[in-house]
KOLFI-273139 format. One line per field, with one value per atom (N, C-alpha, C, O, CB): x, y, z negated; atom name. Coordinates in pm, 1 decimal, padded with zeros to 6 digits. Glycine has a CB too. Layout:
// residues N
east	X, ...;
north	Y, ...;
up	Z, ...;
site	CA, ...;
END
This chain:
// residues 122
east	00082.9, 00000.0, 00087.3, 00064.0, -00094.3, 00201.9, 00295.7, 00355.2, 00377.8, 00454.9, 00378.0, 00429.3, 00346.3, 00385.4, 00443.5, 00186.7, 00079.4, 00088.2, 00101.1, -00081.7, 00081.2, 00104.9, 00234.6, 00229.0, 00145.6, 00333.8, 00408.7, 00380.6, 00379.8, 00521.3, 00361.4, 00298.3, 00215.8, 00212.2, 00206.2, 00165.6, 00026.0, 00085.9, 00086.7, -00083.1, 00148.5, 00277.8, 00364.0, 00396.6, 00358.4, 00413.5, 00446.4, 00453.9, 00546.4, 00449.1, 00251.3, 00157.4, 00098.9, 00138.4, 00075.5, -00033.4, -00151.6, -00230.2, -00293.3, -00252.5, -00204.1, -00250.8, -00366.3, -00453.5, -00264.1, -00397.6, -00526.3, -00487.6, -00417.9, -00638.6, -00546.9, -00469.2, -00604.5, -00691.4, -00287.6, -00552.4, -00681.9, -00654.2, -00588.7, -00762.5, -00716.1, -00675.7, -00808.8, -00926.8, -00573.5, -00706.2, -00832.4, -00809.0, -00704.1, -00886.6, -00962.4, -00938.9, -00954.1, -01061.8, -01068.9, -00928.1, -00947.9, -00949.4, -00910.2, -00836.2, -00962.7, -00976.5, -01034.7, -01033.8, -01044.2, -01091.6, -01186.7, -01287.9, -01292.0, -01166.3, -01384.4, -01558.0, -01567.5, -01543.3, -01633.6, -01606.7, -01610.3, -01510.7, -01456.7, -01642.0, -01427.9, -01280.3, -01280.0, -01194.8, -01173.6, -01405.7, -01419.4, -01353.1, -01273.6, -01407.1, -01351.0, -01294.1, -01418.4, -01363.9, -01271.3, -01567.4, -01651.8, -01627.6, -01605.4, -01726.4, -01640.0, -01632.9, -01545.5, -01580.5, -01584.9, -01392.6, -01250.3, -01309.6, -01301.0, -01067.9, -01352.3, -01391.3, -01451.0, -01414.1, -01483.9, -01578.0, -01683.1, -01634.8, -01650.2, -01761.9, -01538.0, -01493.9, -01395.4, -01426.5, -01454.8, -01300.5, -01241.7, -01294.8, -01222.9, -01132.3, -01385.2, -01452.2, -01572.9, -01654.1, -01474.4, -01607.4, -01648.3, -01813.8, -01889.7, -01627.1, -01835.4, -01959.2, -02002.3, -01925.8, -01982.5, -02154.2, -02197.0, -02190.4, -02242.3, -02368.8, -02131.4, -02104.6, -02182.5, -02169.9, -02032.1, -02335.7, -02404.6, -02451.4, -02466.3, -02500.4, -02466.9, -02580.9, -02535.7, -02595.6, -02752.7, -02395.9, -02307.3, -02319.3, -02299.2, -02129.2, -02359.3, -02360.3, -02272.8, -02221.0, -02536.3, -02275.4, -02196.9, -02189.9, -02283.6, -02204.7, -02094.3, -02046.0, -02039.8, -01947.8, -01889.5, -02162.2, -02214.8, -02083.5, -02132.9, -02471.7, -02033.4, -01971.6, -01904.2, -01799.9, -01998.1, -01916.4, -01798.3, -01856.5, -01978.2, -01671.7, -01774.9, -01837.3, -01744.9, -01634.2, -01890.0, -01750.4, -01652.3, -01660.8, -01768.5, -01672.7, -01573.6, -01557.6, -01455.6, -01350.2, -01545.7, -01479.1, -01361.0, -01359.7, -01459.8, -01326.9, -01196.9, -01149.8, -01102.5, -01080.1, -01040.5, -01075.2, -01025.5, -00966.3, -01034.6, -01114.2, -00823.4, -00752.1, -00661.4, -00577.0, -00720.3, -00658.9, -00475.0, -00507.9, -00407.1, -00253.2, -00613.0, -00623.5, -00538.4, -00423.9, -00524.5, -00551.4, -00488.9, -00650.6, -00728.0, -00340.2, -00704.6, -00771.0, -00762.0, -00707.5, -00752.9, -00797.7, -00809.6, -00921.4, -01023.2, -00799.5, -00932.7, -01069.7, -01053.2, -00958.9, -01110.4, -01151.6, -01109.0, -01188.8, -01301.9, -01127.6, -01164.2, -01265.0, -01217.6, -01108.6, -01170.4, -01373.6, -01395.6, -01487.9, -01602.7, -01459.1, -01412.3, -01468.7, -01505.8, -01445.3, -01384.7, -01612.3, -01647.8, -01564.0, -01514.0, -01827.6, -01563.9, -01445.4, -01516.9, -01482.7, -01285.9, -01632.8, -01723.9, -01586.9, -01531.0, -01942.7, -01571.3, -01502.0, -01561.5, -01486.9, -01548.0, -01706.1, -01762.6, -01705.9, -01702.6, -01878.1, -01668.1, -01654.4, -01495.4, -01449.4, -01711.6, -01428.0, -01296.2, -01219.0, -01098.7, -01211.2, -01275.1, -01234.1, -01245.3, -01188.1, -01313.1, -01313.9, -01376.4, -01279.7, -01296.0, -01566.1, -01195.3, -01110.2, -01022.3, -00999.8, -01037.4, -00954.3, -00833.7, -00918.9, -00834.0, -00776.5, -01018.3, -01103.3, -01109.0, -01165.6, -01237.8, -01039.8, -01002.5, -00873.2, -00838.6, -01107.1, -00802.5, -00632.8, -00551.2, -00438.9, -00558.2, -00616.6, -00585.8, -00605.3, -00718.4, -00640.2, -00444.2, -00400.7, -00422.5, -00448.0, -00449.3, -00395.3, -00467.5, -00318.7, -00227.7, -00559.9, -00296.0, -00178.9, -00146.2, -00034.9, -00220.7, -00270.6, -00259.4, -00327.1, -00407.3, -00345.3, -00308.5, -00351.7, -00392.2, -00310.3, -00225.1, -00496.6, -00512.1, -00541.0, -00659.9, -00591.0, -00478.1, -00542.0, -00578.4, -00488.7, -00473.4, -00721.6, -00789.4, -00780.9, -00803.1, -00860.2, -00734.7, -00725.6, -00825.4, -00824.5, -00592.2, -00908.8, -00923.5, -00859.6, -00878.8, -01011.0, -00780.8, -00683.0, -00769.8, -00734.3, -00594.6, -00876.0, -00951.1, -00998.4, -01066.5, -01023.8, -00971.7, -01087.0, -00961.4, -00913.3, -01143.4, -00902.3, -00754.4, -00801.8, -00716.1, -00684.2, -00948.8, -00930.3, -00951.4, -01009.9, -01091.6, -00924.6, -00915.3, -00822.8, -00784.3, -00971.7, -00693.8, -00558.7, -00495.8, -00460.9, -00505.1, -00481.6, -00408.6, -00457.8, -00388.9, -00459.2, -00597.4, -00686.2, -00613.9, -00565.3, -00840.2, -00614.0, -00631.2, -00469.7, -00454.3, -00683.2, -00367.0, -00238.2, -00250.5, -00200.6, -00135.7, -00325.7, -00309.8, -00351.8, -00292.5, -00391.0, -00467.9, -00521.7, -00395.2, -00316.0, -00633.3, -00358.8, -00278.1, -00169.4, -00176.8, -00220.8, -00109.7, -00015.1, -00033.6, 00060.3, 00025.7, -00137.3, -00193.6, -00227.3, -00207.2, -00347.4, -00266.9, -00209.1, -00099.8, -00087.1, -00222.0, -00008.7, 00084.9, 00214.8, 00321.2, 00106.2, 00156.5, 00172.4, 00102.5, 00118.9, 00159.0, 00016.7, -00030.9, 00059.4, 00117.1, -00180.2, 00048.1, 00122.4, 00074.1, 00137.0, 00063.3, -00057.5, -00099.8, -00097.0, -00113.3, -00165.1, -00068.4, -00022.7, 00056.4, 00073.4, -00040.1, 00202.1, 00291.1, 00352.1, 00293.3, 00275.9, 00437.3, 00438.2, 00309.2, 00304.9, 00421.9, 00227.2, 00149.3, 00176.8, 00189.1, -00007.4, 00180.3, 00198.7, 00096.1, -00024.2, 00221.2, 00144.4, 00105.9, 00058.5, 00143.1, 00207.4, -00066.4, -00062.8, -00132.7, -00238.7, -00101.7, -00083.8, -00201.5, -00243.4, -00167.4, -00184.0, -00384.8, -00462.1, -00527.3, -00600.1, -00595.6, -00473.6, -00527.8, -00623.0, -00682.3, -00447.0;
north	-00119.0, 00000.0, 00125.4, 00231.6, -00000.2, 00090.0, 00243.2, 00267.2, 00384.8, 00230.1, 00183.6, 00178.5, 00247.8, 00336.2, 00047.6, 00207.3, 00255.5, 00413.7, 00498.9, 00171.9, 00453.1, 00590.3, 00672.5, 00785.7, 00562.7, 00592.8, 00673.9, 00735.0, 00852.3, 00600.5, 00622.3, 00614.6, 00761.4, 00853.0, 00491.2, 00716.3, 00886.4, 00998.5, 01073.3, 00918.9, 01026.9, 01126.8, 01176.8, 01295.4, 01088.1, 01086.1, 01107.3, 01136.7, 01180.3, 01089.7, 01090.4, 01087.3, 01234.0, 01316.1, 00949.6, 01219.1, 01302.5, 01344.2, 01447.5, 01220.7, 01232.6, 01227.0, 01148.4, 01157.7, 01345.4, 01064.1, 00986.6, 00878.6, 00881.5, 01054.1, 00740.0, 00634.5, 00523.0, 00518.9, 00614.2, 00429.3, 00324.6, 00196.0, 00131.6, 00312.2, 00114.4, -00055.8, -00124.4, -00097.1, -00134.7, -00265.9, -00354.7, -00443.1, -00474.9, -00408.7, -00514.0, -00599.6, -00739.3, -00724.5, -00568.2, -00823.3, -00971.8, -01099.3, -01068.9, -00997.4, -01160.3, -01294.0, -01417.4, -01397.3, -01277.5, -01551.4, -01608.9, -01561.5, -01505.4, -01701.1, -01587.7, -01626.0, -01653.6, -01766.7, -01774.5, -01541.1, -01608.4, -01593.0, -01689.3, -01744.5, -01468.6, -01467.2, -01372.4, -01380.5, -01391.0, -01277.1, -01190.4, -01099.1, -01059.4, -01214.5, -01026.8, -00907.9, -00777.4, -00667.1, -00966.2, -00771.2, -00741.3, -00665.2, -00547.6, -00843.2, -00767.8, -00763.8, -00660.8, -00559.6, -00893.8, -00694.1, -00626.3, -00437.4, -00320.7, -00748.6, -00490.5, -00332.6, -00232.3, -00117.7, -00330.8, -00317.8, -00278.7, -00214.6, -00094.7, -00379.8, -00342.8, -00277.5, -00183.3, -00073.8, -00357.4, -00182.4, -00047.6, 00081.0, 00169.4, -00064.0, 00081.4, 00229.8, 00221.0, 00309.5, 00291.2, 00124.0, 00155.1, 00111.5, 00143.1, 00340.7, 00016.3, 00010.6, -00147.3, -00241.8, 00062.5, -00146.9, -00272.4, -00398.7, -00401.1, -00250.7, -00474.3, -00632.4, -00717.8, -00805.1, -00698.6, -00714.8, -00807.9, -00874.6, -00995.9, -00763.9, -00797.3, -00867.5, -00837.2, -00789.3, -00791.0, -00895.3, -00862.1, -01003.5, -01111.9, -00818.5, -00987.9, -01133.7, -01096.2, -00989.6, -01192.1, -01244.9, -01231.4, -01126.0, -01047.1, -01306.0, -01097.4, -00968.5, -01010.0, -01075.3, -00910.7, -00958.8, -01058.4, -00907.8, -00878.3, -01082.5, -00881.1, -00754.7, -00724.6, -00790.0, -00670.9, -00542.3, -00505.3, -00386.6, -00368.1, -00455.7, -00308.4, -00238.1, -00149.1, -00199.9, -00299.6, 00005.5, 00099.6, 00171.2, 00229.4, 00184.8, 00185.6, 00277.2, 00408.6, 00392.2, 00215.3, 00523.6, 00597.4, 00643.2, 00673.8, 00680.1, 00666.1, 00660.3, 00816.7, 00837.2, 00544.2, 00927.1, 01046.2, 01038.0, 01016.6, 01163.5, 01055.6, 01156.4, 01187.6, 01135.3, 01109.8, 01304.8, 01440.7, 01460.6, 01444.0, 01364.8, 01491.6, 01571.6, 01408.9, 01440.2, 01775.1, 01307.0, 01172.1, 01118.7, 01162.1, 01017.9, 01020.0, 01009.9, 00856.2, 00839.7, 01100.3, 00721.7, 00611.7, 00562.9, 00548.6, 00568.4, 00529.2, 00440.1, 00327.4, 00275.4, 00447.0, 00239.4, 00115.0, -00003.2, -00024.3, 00100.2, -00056.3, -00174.4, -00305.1, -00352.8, -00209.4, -00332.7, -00480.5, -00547.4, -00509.9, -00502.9, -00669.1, -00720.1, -00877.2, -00952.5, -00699.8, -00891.1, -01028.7, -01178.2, -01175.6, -01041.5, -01267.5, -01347.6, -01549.2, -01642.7, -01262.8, -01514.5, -01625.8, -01671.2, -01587.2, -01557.9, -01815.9, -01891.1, -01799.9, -01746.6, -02076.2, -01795.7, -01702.3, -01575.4, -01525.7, -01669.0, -01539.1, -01392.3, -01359.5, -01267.1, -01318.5, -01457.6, -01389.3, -01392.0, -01366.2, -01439.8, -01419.9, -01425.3, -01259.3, -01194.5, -01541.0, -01245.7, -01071.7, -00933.4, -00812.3, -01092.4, -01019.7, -00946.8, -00844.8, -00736.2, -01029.2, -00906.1, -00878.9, -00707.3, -00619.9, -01004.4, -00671.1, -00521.7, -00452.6, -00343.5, -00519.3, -00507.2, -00366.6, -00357.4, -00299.5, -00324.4, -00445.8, -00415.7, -00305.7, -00281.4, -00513.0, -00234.3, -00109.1, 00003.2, 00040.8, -00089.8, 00095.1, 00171.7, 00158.2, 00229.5, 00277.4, 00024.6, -00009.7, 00005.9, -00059.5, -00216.5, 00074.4, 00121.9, 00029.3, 00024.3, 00242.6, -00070.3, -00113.7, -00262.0, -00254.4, -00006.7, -00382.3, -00490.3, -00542.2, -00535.2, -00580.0, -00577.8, -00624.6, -00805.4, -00825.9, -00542.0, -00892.4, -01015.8, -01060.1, -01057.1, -01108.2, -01120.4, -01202.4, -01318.4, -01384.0, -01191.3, -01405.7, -01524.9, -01566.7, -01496.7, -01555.1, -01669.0, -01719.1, -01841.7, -01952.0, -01715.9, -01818.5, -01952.5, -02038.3, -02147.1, -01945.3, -02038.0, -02157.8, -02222.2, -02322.2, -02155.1, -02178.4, -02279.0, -02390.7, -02360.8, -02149.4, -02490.3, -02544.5, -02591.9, -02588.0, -02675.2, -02644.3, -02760.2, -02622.7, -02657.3, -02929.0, -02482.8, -02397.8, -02372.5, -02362.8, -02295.0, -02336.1, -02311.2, -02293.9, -02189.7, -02376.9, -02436.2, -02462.6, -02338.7, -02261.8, -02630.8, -02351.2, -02269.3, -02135.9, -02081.6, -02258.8, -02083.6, -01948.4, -01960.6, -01871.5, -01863.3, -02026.6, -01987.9, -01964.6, -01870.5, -02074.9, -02059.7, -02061.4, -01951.3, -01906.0, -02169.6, -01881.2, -01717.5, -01697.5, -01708.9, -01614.3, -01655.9, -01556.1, -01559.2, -01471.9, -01559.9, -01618.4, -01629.0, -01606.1, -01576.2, -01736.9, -01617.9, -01606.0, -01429.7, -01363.6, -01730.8, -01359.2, -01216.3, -01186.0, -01075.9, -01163.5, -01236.7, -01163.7, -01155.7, -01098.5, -01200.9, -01263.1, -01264.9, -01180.9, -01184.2, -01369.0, -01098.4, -00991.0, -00846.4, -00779.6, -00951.2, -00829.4, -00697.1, -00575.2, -00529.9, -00654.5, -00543.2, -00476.3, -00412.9, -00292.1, -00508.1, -00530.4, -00502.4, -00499.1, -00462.9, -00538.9, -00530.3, -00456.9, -00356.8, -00253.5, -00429.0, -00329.8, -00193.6, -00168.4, -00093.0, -00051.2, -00255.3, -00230.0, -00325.4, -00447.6, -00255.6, -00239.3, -00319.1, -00416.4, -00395.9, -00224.4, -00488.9, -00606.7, -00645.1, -00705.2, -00677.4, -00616.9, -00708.8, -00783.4, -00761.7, -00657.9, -00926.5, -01015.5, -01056.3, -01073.4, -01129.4, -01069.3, -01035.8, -01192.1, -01239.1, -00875.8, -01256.4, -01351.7, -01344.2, -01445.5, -01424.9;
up	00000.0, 00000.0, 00000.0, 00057.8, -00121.2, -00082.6, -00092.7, 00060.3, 00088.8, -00221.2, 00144.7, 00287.5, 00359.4, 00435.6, 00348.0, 00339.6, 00428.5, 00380.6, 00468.5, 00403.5, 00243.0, 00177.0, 00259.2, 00307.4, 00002.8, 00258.7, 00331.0, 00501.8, 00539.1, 00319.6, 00575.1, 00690.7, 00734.3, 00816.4, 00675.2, 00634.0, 00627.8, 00626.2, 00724.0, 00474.7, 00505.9, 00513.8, 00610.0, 00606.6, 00453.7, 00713.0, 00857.4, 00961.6, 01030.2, 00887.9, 00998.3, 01070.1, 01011.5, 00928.8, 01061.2, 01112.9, 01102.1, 00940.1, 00917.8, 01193.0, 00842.7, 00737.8, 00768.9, 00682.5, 00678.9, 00878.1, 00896.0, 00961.5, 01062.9, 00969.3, 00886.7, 00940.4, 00892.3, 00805.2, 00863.2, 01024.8, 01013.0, 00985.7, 01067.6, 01135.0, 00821.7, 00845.8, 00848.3, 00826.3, 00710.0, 00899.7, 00889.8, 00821.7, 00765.8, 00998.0, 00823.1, 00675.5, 00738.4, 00796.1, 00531.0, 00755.7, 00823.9, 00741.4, 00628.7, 00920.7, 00744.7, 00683.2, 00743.7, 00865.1, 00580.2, 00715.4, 00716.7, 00656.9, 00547.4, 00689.6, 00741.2, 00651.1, 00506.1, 00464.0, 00704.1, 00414.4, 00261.0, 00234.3, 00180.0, 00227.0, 00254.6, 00210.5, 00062.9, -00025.5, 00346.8, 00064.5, -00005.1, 00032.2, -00053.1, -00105.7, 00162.6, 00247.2, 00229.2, 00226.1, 00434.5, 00217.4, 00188.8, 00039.0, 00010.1, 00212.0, -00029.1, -00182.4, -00217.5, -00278.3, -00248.2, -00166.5, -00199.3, -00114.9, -00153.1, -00083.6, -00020.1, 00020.1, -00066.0, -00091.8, 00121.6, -00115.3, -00198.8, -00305.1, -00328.1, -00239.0, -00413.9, -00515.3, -00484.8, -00531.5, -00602.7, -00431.5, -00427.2, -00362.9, -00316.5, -00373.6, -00364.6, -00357.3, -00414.8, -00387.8, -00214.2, -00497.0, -00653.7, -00682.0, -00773.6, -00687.0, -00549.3, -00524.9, -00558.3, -00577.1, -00380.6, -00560.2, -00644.2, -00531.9, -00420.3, -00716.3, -00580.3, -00533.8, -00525.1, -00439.2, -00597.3, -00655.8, -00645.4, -00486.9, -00472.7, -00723.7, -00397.8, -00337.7, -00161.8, -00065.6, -00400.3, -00185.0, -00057.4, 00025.6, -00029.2, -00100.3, 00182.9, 00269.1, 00397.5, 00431.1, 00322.8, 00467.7, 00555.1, 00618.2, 00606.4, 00618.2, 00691.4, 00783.7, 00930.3, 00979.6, 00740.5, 01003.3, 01107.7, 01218.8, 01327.6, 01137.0, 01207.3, 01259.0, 01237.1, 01237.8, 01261.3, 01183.1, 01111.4, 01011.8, 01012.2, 01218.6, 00929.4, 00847.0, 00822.5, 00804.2, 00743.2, 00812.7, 00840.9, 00715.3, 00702.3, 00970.5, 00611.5, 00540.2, 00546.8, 00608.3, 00453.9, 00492.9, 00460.1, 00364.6, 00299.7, 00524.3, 00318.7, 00200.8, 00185.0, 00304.3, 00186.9, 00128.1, 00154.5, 00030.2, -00069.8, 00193.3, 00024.5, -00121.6, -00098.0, -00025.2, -00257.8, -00170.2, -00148.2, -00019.2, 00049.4, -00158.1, 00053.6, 00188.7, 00238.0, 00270.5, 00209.0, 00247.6, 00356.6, 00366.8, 00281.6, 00266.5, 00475.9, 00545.1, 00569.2, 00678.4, 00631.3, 00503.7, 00522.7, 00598.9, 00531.2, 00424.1, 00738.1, 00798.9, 00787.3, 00847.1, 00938.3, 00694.5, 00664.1, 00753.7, 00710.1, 00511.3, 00830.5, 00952.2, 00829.1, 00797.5, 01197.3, 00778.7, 00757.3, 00865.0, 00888.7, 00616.0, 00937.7, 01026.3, 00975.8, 00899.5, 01144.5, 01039.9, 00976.8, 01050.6, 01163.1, 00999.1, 00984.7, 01011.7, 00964.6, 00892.3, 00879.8, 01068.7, 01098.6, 01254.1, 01324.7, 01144.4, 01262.3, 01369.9, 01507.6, 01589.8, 01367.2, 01511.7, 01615.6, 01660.0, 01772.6, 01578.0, 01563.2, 01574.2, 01601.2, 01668.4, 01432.3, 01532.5, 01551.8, 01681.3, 01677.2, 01460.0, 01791.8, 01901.6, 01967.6, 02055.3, 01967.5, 01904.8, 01895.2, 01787.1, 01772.5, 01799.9, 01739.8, 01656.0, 01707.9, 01654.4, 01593.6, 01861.9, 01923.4, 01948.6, 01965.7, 02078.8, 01951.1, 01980.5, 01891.6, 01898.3, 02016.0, 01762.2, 01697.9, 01625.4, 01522.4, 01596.6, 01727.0, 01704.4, 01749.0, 01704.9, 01762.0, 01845.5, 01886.8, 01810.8, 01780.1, 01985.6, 01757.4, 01675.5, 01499.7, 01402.6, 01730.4, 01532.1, 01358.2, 01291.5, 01342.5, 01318.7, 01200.5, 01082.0, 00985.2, 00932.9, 00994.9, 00949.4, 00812.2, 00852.6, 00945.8, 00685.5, 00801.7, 00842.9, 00657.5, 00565.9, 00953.9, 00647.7, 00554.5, 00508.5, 00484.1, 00534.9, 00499.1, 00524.7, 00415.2, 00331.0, 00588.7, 00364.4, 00318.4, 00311.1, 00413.0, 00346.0, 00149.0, 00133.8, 00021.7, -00079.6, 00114.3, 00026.9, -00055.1, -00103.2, -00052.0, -00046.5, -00205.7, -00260.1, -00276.9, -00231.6, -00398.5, -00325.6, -00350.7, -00284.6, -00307.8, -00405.5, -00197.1, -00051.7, -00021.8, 00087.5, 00163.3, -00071.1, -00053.7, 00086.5, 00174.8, -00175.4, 00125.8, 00275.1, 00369.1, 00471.8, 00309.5, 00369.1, 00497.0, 00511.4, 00627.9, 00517.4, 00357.8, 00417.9, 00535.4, 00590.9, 00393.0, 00576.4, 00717.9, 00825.1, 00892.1, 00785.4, 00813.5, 00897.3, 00898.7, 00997.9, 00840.5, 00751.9, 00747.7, 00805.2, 00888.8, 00588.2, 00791.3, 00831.6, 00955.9, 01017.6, 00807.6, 01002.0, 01177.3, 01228.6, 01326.5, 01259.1, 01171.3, 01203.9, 01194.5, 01288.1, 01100.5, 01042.8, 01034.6, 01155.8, 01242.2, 00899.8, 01159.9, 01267.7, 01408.9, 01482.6, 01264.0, 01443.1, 01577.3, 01547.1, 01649.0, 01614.3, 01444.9, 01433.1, 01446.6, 01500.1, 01338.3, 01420.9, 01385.1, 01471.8, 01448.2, 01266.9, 01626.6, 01747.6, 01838.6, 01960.6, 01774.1, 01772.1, 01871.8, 01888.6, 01802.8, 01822.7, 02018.9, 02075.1, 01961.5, 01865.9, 02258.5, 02010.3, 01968.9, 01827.5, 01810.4, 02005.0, 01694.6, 01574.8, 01557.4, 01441.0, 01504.2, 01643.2, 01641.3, 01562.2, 01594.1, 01708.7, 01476.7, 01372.9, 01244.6, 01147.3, 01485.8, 01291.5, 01157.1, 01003.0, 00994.1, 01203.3, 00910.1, 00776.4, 00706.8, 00690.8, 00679.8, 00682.0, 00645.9, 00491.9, 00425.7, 00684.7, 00429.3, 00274.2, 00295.4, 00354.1, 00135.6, 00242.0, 00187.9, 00044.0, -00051.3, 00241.2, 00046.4, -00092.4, -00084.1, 00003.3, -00092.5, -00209.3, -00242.6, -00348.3, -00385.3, -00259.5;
site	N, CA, C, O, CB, N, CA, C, O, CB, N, CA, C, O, CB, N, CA, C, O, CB, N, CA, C, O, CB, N, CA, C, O, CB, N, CA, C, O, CB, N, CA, C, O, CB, N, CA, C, O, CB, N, CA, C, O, CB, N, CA, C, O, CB, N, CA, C, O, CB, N, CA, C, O, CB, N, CA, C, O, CB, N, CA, C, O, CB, N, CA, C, O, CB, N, CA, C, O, CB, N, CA, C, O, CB, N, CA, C, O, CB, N, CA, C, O, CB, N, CA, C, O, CB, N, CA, C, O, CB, N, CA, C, O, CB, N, CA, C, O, CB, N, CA, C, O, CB, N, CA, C, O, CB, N, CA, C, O, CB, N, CA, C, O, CB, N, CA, C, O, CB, N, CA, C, O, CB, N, CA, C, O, CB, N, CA, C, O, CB, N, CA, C, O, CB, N, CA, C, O, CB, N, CA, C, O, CB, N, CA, C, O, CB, N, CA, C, O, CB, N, CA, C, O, CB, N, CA, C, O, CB, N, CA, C, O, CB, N, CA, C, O, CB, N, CA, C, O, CB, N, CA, C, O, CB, N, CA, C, O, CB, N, CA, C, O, CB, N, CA, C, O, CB, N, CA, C, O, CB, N, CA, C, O, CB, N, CA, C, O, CB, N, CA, C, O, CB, N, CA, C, O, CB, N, CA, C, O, CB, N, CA, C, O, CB, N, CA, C, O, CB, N, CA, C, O, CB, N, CA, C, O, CB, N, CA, C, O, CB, N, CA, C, O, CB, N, CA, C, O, CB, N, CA, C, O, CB, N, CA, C, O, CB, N, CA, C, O, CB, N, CA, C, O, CB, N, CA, C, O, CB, N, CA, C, O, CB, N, CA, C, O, CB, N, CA, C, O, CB, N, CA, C, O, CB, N, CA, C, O, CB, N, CA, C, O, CB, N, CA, C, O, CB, N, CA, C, O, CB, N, CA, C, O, CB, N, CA, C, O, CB, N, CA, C, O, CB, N, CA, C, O, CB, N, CA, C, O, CB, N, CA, C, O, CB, N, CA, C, O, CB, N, CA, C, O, CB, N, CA, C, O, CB, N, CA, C, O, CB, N, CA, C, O, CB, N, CA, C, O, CB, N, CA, C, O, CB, N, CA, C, O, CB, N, CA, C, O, CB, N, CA, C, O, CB, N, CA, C, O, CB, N, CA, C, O, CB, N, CA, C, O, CB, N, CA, C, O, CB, N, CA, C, O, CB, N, CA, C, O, CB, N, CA, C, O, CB, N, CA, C, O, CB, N, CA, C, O, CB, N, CA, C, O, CB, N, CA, C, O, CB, N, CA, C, O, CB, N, CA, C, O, CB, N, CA, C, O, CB, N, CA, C, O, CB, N, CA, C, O, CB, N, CA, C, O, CB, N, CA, C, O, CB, N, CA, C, O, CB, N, CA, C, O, CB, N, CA, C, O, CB, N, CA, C, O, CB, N, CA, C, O, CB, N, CA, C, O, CB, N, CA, C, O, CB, N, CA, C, O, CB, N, CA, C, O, CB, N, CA, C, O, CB, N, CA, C, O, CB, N, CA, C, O, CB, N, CA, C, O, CB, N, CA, C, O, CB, N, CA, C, O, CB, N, CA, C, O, CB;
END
């Protein structure tokens, strides 16, 4: 996060991540709570869902995209100028692992993300 902070500093002061995961990763949730909002009654993310974040005059657009097998073929459309990559794990799911590695990696072979920073949130 302090990388993406700097980034901003650099730049325009406005910078865009996304949040990715599998299905049920709790990418939703993690959105939710950090900008302070109620969790109870959060469902799949048939899409995507756009927040922004503003502090000290910097400018966060945050893309949570939903991350149903369907959908992520649809991902590669909002890899363009994305700053911040956020990936979604759920440790507990042990029989998707493999899965989620194989996403991940198949990101992190894209052109397009290229230069963008990387956390993953288990």
């Amino acid at each position: 996060l302090l990388k993406i902070i700097r980034k901003i500093k650099e730049k325009e002061k406005e910078m865009r991540l996304l949040i990715l995961g599998l299905d049920n990763a709790g990418k939703t949730t993690i959105l939710k709570k950090f900008m302070g909002e109620d969790t109870d009654d959060i469902s799949p993310t048939l899409g995507f869902n756009i927040e922004t974040i503003e502090h000290s005059g910097c400018k966060l657009n945050v893309w949570d995209v939903g991350g149903q097998k369907t959908i992520r073929s649809y991902w590669r459309n909002y890899y363009e100028q994305t700053d911040g990559l956020i990936w979604v794990v759920d440790s507990g799911d042990k029989l998707r692992l493999l899965d989620c590695k194989k996403e991940l990696h198949n990101l992190l072979s894209q052109e397009k993300l290229a230069g963008a920073t990387l956390m993953i949130f288990c």
